[in-house]
C-alpha positions in Angstrom: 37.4 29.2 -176.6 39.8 31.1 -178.8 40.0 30.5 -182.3 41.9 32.4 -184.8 43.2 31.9 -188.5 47.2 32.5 -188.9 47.8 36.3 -190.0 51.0 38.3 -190.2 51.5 40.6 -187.0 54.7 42.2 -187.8 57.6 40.0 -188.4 55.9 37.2 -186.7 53.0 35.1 -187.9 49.8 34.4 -185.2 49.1 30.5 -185.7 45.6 29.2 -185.7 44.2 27.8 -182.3 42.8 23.5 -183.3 41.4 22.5 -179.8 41.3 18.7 -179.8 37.5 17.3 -179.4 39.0 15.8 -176.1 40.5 19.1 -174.7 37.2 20.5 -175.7 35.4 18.3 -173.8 38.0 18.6 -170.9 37.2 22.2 -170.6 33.7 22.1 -170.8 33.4 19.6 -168.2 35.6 21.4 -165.7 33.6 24.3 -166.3 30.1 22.4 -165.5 32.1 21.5 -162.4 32.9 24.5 -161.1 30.1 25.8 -161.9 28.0 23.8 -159.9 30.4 24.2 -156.9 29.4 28.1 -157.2 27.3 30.4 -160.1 29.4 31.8 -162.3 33.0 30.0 -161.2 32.8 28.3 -164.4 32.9 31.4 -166.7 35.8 32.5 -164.4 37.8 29.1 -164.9 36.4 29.4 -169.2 38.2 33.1 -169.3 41.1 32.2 -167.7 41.7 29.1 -170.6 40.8 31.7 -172.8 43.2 34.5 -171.9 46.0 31.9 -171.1 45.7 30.6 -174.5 45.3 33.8 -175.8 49.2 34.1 -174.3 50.2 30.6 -175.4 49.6 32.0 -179.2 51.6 34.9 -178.4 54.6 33.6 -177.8 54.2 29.4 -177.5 57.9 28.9 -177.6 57.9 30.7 -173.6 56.3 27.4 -172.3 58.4 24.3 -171.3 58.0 21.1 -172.9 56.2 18.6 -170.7 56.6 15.2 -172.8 58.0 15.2 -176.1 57.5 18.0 -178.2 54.0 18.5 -175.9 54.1 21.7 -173.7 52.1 23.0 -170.7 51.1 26.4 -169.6 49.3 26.5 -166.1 46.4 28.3 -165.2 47.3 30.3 -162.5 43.8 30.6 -160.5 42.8 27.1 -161.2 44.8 23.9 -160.5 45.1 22.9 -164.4 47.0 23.1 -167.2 46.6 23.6 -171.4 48.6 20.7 -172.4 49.8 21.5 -176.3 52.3 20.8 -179.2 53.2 24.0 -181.8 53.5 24.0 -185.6 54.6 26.3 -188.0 51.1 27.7 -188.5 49.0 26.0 -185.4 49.0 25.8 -181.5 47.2 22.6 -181.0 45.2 21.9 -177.9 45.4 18.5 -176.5 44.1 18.2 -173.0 43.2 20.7 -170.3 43.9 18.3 -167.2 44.9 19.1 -163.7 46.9 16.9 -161.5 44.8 13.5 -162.4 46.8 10.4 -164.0 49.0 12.2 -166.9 48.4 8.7 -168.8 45.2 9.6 -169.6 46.2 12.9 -172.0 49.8 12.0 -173.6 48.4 9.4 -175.6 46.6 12.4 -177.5 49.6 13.9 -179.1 
């Protein structure tokens, strides 16, 4: 998973990557899942989290709010979404959840 420390680009300051334990966990066990649906579809759904959170850093703002000040950014090969809330210096990671019960992630915000 990415992980980066904030750092001035420009005008514009990258914020730090937190993943939540739970999102963590939420990503790892989609990946197991795929994985043993077919070798090496888990490190394809793992680099697409990566790369779209790679974009959600870029620009986090682009990304419509989902509940609250929580936003979503959808994976485009794989039916899930990085569910996360921005601060000034971070892009936290709440959930990584596809189109189960949404109960079961907002309480993480």
């Amino acid at each position: 998973m990415v992980r980066r420390a904030p750092e001035v680009v420009g005008l514009t300051v990258a914020r730090r990557v937190v993943l939540r334990p739970e999102a963590e966990d939420d990503a790892l066990d989609v990946r197991r899942w795929y994985e043993s649906r077919r070798e090496g579809l888990g490190r394809e759904f793992g680099a697409a989290v990566d790369a779209l959170i790679a974009r959600i850093v870029a620009n986090p703002l682009a990304f419509q709010r989902a509940y609250g000040e929580m936003r979503r950014a959808v994976l485009a090969q794989f039916p899930y979404a990085v569910y996360f809330r921005v601060t000034d210096e971070e892009v936290v990671v709440l959930a990584i959840h596809g189109r189960q019960d949404p109960s079961h992630w907002r309480s993480r915000s």
